[in-house]
Backbone of each chain as ProteinMPNN parsed JSONL, in Angstrom:
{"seq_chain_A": "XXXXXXXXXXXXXXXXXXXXXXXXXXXXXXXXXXXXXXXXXXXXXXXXXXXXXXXXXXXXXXXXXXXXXXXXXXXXXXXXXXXXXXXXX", "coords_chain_A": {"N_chain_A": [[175.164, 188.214, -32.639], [172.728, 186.786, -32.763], [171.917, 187.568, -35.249], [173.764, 186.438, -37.269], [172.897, 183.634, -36.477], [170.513, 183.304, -37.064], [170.507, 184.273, -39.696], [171.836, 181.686, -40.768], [170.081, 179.943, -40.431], [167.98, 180.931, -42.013], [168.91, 180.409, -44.003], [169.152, 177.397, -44.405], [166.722, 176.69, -43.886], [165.635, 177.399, -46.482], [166.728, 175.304, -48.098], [166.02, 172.782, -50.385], [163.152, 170.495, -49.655], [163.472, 171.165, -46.503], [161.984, 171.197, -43.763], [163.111, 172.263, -40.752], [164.478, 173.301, -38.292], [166.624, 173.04, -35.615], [168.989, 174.974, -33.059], [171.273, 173.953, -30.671], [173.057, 174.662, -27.626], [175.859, 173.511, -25.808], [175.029, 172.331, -23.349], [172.995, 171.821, -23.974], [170.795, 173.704, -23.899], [168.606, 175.572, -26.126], [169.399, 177.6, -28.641], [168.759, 178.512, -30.87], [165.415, 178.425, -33.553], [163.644, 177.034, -36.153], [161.13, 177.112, -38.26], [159.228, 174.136, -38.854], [159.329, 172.848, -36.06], [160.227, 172.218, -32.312], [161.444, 173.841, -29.366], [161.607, 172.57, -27.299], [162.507, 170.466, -27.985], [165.645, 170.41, -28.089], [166.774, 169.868, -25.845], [166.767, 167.02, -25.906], [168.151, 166.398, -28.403], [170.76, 167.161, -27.93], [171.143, 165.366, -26.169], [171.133, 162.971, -27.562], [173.191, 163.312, -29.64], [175.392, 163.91, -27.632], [175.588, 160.879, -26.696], [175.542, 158.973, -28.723], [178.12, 159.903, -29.814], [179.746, 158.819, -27.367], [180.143, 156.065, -28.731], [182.275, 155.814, -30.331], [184.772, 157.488, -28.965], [186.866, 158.01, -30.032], [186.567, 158.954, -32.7], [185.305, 161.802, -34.891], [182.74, 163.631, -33.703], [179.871, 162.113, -34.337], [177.819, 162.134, -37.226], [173.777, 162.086, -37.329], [171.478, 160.225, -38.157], [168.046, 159.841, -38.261], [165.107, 158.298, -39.557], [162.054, 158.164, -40.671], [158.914, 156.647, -42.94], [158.483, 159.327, -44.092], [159.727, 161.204, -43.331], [162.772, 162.763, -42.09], [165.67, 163.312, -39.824], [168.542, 165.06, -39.083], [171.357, 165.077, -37.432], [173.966, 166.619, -35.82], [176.864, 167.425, -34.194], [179.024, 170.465, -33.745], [182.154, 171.619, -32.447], [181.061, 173.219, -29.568], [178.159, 173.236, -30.67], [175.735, 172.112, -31.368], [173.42, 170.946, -34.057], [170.459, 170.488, -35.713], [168.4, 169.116, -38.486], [165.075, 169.033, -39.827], [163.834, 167.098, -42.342], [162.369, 166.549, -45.452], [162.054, 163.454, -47.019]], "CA_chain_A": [[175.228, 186.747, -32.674], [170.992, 186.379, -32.878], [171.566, 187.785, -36.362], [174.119, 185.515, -37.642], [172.26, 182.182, -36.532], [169.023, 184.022, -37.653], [170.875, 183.885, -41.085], [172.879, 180.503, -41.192], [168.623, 179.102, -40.195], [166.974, 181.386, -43.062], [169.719, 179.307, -45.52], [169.094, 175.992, -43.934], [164.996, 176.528, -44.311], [165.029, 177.705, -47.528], [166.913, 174.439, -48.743], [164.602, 172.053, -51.011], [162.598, 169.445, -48.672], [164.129, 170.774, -44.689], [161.072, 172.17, -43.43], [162.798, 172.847, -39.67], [166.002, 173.381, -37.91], [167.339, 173.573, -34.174], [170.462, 175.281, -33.108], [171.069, 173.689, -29.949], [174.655, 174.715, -27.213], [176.556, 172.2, -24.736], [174.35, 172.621, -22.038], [171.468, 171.041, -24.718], [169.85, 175.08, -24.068], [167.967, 175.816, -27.42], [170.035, 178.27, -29.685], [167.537, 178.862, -32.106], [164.521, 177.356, -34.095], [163.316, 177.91, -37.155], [160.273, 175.791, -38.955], [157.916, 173.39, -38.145], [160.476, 172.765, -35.133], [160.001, 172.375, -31.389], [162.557, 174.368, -29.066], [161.216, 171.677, -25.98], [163.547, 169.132, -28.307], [166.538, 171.138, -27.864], [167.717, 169.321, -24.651], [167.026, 165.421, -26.5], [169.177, 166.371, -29.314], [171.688, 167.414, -27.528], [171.741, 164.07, -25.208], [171.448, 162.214, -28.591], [174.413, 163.663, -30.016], [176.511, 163.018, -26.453], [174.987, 159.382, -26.466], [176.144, 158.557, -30.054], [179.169, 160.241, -29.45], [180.303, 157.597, -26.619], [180.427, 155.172, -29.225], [183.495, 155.882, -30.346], [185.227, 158.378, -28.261], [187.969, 158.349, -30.678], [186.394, 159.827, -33.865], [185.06, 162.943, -34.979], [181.501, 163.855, -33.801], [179.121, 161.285, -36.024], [176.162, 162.317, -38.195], [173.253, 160.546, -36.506], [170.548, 160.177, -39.101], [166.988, 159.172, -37.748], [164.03, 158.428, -40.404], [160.607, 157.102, -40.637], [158.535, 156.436, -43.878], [158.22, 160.07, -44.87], [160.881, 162.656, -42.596], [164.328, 162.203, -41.389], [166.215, 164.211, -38.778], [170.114, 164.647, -39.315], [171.93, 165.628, -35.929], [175.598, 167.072, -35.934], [177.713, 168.326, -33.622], [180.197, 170.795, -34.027], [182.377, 171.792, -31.315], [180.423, 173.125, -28.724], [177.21, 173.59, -31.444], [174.459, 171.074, -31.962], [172.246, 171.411, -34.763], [169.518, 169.166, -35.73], [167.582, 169.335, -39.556], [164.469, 168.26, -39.965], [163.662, 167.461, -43.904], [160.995, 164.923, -45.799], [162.463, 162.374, -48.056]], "C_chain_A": [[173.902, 186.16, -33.157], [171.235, 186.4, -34.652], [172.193, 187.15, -37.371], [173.939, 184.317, -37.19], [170.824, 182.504, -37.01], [169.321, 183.264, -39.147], [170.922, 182.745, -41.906], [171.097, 179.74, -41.16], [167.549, 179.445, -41.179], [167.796, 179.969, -44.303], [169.285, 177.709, -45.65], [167.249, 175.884, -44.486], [164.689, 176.834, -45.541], [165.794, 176.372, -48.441], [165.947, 173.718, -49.401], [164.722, 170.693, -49.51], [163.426, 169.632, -47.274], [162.986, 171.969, -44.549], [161.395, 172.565, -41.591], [164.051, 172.317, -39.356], [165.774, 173.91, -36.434], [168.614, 173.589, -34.04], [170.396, 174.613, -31.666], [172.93, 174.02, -28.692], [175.068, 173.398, -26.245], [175.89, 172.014, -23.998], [172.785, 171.878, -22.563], [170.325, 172.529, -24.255], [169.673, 175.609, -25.916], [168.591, 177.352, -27.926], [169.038, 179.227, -30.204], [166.816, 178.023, -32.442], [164.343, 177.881, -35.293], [162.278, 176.564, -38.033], [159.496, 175.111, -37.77], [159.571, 172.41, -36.967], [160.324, 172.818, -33.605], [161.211, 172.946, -30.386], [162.672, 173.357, -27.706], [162.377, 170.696, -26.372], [164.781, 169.064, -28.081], [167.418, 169.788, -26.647], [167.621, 167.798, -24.833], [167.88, 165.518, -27.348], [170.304, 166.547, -28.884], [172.776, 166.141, -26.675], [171.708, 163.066, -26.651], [172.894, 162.16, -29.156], [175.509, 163.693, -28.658], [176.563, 161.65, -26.376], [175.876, 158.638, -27.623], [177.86, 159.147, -29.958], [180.35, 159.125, -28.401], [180.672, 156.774, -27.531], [181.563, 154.998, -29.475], [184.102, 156.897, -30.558], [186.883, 159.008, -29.042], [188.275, 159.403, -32.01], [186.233, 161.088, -33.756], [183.746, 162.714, -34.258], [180.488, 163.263, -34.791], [178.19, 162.231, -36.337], [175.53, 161.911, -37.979], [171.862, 161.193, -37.373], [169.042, 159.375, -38.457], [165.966, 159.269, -39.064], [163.205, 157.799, -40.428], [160.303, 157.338, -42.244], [158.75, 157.636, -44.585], [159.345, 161.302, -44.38], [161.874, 161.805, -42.388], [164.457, 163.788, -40.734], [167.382, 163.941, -38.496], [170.253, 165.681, -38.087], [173.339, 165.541, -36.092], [175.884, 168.257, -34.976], [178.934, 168.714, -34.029], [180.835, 171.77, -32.869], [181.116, 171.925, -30.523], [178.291, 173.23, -29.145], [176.283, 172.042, -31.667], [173.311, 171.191, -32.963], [171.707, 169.931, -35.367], [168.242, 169.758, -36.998], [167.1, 168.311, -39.847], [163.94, 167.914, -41.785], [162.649, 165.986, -44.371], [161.694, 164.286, -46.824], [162.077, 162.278, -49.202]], "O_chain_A": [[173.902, 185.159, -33.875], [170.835, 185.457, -35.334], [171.579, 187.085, -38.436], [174.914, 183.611, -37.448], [170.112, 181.549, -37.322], [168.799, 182.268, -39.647], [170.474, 182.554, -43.037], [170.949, 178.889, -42.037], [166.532, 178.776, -41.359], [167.352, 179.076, -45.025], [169.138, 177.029, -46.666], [166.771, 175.103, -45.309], [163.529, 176.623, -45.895], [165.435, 176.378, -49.618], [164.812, 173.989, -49.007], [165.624, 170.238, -48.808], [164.007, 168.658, -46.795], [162.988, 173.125, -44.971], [160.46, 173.028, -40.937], [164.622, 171.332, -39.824], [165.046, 174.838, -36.08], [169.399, 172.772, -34.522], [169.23, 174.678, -31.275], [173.942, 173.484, -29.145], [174.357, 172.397, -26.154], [176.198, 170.869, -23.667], [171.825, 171.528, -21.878], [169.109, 172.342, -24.303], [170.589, 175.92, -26.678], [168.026, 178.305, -27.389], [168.707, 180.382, -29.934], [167.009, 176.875, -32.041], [164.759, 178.999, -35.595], [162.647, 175.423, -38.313], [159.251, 175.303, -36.579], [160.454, 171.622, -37.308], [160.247, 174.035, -33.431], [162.239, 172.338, -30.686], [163.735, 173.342, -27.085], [163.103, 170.166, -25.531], [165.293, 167.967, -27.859], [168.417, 169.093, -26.828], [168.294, 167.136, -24.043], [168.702, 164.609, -27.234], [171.143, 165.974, -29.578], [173.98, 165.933, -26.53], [172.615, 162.237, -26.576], [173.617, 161.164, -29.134], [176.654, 163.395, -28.997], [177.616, 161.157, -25.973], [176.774, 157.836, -27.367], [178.712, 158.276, -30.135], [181.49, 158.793, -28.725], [181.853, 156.496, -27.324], [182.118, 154.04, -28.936], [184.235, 157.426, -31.661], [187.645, 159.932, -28.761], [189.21, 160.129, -32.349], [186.761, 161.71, -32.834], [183.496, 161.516, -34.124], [180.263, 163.784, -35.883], [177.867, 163.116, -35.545], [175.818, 160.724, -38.13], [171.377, 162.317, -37.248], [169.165, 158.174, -38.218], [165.998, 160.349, -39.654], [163.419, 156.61, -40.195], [161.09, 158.011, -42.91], [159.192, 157.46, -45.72], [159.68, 162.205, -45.147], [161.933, 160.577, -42.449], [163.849, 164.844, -40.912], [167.669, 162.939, -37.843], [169.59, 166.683, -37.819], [173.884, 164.502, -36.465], [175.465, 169.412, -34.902], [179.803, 167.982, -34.503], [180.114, 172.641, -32.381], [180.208, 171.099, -30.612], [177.39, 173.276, -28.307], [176.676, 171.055, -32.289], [172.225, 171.574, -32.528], [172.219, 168.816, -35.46], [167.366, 170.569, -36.696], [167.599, 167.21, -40.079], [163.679, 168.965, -42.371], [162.378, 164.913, -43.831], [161.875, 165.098, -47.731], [162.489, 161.363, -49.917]]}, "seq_chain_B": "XXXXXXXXXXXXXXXXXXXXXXXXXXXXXXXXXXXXXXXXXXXXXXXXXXXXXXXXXXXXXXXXXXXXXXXXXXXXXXXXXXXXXXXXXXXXXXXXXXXXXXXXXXXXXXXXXXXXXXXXXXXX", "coords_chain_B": {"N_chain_B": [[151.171, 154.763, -3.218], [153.654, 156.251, -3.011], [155.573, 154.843, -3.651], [155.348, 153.856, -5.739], [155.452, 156.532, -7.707], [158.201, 156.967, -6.279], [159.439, 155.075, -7.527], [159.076, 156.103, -10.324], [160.435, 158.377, -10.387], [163.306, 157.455, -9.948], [163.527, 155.884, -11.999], [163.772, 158.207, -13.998], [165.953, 159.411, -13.146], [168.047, 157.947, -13.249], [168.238, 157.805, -16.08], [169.679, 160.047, -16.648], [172.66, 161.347, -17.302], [174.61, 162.439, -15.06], [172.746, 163.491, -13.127], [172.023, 164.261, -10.079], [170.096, 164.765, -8.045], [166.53, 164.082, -7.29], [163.733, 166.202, -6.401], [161.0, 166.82, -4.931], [159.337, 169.317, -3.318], [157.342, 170.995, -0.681], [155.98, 174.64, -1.086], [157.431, 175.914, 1.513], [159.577, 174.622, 1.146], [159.923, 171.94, 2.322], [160.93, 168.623, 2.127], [158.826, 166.581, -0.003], [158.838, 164.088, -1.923], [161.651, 162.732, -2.399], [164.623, 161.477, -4.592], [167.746, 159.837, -4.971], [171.451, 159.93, -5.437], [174.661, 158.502, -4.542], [175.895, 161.547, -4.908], [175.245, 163.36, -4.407], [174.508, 166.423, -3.129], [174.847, 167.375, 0.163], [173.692, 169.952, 1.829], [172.442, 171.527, -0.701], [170.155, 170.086, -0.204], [168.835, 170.534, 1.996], [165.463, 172.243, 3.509], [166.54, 175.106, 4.263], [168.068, 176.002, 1.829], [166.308, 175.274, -0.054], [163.736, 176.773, 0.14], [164.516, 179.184, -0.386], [164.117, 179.605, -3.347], [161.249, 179.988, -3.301], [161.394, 182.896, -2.514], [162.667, 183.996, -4.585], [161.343, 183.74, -6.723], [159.312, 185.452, -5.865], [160.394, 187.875, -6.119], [161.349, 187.765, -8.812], [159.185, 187.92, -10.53], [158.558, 190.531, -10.518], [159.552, 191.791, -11.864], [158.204, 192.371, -13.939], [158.173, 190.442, -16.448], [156.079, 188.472, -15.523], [155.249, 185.475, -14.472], [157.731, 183.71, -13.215], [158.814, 180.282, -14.322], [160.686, 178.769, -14.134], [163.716, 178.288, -12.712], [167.107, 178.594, -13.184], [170.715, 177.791, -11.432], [174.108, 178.152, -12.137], [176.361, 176.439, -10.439], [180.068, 176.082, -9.716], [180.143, 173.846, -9.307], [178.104, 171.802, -9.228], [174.676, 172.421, -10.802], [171.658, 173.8, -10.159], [168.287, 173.433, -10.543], [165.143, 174.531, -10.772], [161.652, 174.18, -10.522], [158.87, 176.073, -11.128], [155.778, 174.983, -9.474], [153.776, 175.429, -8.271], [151.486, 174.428, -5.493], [153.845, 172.831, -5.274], [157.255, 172.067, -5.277], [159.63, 171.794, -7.925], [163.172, 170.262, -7.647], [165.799, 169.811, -9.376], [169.103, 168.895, -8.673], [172.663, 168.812, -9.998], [175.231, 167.844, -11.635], [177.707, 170.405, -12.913], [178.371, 170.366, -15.723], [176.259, 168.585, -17.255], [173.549, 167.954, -18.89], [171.472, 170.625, -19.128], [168.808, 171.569, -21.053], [168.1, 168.922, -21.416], [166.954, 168.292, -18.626], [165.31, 169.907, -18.457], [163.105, 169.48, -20.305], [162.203, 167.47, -18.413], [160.096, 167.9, -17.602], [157.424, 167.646, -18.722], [157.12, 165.027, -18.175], [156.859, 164.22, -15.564], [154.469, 165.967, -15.413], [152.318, 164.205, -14.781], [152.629, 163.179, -12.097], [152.802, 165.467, -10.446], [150.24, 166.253, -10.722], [148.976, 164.688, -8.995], [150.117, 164.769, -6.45], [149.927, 167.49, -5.752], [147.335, 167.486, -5.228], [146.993, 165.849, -3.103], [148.408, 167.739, -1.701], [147.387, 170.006, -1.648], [145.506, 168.732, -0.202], [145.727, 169.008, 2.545]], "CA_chain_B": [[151.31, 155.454, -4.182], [154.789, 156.848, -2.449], [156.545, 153.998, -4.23], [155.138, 154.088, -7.809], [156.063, 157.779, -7.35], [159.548, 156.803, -6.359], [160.256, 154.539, -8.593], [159.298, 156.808, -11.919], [161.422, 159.353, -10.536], [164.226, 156.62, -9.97], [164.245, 155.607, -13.281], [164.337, 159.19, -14.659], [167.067, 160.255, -12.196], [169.195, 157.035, -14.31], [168.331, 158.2, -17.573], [170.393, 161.181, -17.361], [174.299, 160.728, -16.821], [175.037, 163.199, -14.304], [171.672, 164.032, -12.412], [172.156, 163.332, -9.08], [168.61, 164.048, -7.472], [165.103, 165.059, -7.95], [163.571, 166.308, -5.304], [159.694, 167.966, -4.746], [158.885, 169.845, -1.48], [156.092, 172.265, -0.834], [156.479, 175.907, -0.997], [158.577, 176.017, 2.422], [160.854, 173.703, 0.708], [159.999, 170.58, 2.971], [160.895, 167.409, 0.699], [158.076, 165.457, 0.196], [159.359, 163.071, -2.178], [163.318, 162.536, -2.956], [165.032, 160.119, -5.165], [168.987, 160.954, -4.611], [172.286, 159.03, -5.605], [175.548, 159.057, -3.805], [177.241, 162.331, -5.132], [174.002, 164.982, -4.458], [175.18, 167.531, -2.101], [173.614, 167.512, 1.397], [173.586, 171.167, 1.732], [171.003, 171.433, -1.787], [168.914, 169.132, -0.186], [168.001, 171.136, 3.337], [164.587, 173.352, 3.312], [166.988, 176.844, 3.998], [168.472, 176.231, 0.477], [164.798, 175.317, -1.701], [162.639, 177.841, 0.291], [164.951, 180.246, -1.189], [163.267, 179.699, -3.804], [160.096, 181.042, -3.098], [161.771, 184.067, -2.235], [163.404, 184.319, -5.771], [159.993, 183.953, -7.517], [158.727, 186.598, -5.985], [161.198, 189.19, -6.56], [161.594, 187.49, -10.124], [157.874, 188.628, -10.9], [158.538, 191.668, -10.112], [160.283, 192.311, -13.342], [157.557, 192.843, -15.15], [157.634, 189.267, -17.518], [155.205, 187.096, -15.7], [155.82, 184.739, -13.165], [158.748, 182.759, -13.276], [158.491, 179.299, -14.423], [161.97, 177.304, -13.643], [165.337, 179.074, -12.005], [168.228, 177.888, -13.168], [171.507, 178.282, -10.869], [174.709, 177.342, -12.185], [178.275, 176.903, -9.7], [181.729, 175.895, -9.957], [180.494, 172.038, -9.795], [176.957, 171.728, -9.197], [174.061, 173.068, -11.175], [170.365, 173.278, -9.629], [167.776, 173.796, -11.322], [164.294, 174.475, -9.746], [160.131, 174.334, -11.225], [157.574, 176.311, -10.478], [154.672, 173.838, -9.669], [153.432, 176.002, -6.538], [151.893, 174.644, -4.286], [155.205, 172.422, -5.321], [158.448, 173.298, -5.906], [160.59, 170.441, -8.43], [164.503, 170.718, -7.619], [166.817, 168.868, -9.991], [170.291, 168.917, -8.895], [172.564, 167.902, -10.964], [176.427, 168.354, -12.35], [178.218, 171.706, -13.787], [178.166, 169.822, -17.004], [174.908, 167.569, -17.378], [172.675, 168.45, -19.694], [169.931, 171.82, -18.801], [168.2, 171.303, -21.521], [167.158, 167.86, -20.902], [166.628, 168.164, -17.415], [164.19, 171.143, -18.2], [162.074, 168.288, -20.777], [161.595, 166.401, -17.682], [158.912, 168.659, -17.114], [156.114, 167.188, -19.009], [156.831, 163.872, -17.633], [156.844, 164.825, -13.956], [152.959, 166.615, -15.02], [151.172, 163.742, -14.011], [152.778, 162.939, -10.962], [152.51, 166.601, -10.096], [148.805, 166.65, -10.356], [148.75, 163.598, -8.277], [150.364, 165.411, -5.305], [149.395, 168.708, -5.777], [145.941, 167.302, -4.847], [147.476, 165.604, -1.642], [149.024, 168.68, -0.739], [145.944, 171.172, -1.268], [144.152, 168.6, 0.894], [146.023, 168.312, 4.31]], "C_chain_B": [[152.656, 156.347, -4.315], [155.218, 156.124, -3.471], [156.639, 153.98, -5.337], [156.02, 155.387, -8.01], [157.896, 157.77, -7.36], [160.178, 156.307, -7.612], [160.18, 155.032, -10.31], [160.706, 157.66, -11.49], [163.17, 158.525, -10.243], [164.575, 156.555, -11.425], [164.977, 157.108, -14.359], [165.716, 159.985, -14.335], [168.363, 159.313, -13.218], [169.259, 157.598, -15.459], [168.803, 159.397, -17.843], [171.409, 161.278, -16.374], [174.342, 162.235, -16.104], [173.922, 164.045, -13.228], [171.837, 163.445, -11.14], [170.748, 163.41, -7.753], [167.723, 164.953, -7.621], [164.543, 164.828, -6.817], [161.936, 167.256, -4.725], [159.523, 167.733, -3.3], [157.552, 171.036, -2.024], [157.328, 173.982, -0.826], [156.953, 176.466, 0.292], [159.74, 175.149, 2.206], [160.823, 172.187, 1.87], [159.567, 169.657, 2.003], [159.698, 167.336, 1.289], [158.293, 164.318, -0.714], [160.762, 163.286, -2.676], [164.012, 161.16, -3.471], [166.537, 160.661, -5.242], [170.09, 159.555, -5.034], [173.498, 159.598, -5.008], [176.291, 160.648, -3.752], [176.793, 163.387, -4.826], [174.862, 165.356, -3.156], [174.285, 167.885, -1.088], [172.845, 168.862, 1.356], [172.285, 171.575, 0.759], [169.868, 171.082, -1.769], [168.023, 169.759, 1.744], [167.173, 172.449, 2.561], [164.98, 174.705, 3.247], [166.976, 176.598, 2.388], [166.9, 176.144, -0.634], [164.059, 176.044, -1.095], [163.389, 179.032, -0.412], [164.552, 180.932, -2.503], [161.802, 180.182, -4.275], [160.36, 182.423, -3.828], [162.22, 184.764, -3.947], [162.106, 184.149, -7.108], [159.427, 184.98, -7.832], [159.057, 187.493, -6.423], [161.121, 189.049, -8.206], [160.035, 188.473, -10.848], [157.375, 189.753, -10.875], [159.364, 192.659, -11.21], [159.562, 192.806, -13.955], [157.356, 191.345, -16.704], [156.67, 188.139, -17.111], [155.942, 186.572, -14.659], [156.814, 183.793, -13.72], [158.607, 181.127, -13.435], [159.595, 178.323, -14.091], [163.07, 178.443, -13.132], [166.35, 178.09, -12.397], [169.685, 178.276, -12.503], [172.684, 177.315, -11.364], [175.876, 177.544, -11.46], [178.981, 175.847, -10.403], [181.388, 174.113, -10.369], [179.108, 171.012, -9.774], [175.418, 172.512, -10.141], [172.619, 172.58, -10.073], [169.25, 174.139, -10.449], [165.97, 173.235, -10.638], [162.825, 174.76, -10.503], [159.195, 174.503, -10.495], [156.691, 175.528, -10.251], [153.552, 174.525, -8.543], [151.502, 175.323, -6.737], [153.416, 174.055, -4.348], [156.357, 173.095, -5.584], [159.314, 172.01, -5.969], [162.328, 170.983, -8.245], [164.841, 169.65, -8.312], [168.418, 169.539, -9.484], [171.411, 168.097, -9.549], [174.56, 168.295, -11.422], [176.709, 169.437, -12.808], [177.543, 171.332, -15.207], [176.981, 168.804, -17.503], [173.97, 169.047, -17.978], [171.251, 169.374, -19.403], [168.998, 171.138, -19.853], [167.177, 169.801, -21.164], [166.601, 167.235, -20.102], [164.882, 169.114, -17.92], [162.782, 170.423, -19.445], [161.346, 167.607, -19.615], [160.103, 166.87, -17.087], [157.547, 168.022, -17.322], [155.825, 165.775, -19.09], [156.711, 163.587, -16.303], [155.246, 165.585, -13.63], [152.271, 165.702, -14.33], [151.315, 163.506, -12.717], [152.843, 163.876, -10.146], [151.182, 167.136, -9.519], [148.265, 165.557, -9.313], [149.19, 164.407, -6.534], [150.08, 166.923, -4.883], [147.746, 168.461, -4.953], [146.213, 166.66, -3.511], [148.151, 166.782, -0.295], [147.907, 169.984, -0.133], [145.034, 170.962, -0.386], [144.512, 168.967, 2.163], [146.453, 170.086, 4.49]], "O_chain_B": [[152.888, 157.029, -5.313], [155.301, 156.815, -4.486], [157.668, 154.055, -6.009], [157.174, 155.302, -8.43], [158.648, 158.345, -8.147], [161.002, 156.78, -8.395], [160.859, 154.602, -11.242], [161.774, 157.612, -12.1], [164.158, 159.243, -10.398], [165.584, 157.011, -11.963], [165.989, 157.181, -15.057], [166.327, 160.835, -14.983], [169.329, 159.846, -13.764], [170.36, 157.915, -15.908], [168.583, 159.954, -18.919], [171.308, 161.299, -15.147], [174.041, 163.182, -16.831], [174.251, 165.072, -12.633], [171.807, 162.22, -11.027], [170.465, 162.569, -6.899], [167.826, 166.14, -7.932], [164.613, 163.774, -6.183], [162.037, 168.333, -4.137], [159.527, 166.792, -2.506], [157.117, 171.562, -3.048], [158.516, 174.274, -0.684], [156.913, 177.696, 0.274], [160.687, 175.009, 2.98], [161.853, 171.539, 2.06], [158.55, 169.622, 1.312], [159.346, 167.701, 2.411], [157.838, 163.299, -0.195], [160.887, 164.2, -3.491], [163.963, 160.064, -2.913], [166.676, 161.845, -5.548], [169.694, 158.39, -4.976], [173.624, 160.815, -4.869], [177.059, 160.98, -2.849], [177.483, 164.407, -4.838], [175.628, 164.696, -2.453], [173.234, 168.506, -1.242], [171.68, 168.972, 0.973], [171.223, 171.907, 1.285], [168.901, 171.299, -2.499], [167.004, 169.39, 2.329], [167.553, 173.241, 1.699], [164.354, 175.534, 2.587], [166.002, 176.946, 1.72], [166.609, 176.798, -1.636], [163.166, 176.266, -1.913], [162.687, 179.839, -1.023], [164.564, 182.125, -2.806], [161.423, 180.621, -5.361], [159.981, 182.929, -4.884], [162.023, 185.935, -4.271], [162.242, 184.513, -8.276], [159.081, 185.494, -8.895], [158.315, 188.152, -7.151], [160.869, 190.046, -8.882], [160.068, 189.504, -11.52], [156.213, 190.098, -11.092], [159.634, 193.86, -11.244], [159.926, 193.744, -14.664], [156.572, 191.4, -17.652], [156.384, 187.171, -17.817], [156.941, 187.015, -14.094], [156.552, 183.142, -14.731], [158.182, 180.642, -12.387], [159.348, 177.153, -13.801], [162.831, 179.609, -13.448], [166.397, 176.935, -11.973], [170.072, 179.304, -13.059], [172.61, 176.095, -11.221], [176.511, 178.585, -11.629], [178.662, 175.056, -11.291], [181.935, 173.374, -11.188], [179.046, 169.845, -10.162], [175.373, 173.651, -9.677], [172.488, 171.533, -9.439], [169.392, 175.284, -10.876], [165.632, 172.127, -10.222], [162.895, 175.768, -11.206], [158.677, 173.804, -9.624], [156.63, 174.938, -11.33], [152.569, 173.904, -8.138], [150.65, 175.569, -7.59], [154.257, 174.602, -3.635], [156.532, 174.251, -5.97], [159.699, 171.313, -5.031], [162.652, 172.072, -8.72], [164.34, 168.56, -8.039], [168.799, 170.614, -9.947], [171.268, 166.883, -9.694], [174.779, 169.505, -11.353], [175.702, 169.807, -13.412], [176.521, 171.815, -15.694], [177.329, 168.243, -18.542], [173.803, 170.244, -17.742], [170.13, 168.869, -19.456], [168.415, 170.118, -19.485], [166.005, 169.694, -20.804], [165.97, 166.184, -20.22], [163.713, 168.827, -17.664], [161.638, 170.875, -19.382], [160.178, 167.225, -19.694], [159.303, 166.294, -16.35], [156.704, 167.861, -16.439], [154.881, 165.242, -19.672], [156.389, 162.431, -16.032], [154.759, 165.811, -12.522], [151.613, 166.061, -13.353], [150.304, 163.565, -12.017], [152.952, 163.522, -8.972], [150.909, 167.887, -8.583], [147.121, 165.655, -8.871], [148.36, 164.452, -5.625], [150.049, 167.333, -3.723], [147.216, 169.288, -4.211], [145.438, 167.089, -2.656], [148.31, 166.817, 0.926], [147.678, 170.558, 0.932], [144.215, 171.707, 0.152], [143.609, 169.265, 2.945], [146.824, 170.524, 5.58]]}, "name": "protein", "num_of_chains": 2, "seq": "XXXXXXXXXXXXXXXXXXXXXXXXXXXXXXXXXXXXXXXXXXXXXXXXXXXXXXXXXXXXXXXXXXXXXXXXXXXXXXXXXXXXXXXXXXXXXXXXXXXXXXXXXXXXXXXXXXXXXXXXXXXXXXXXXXXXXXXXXXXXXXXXXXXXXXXXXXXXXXXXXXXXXXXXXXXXXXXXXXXXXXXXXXXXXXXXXXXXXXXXXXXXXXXXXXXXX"}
């Protein structure tokens, strides 16, 4: 399992401009990391993506896009999976 | 300084949907401060159950990785989830389903008020 999210996080980091990725599970316990990436964040992304989720309890799981002048940080859940890429604009 | 005290750990106990209390005692597990909302489970909250603790340190360290820094226990409908701080010892209890992860953040907002009692406790 280590070695296929190892993988799916080499693909994700070697994209142009995502210098850092967290895998994150239901429980908001840190998955994986990979990059300039903190594994401490693990359990905010996770309540982000439940939080945004409330909104409307009807859809799919949103896309919750955060960005300042120079990074962004796209957050998606999928079933029980949370992942969170960090990339510079 | 009880009250300031309380009331951070009040607000943090709100800011996460299913936490139902935070709770530091010394290393015999006697609270010394508790912030608690209707649904916490008496039982979690008597000194047998958090000196246990201790006990589960020690043995833990005995592995061979180092001393143990948090315990996490999860049941059927409750999780608890417990931080080294010794002389303290932080208990979050908290829902099956409520978020570990972001309980186990609360850590490095709980430092200062840690070093604040830690120094009350080393004195007396």
């Amino acid at each position: 399992m280590e070695k296929h999210i190892e993988r799916v996080m080499d693909d994700i980091i070697s994209s142009p401009n995502v210098f850092g990725c967290v895998f994150v599970d239901h429980q908001g316990l840190c998955l994986g990391v990979k990059g300039d990436a903190s594994n401490e964040s693990a359990g905010i992304i996770g309540a982000i993506a439940d939080q945004a989720a409330k909104l409307e309890p009807q859809s799919q799981p949103p896309i919750i896009v955060m960005e300042d002048d120079t990074k962004s940080c796209i957050i998606h859940r999928n079933g029980t999976v949370t992942g969170a890429i960090y990339k510079t604009n | 300084m009880a009250e300031e005290i309380r009331k951070i750990l009040e607000q943090l106990l709100n800011s996460i949907s299913g936490l139902y209390c935070i709770l530091i005692s010394d290393r015999d597990g006697v609270p010394i401060i508790m912030v608690q909302n209707d649904k916490a489970p008496e039982l979690a909250m008597k000194p047998a159950f958090l000196s246990t603790f201790g006990l589960a340190i020690d043995r833990g360290s005995k592995l061979g990785l180092g001393k143990p820094k948090t315990l996490i226990c999860s049941y059927s409908q409750y999780q608890v989830i417990q931080m080294n701080k010794l002389p303290l010892i932080v208990t979050f209890i908290a829902s099956d389903c409520c978020n570990t992860g972001y309980i186990l953040c609360l850590e490095t907002q709980l430092e200062p008020i840690l070093s604040n009692l830690t120094l009350v406790v080393t004195e007396t």
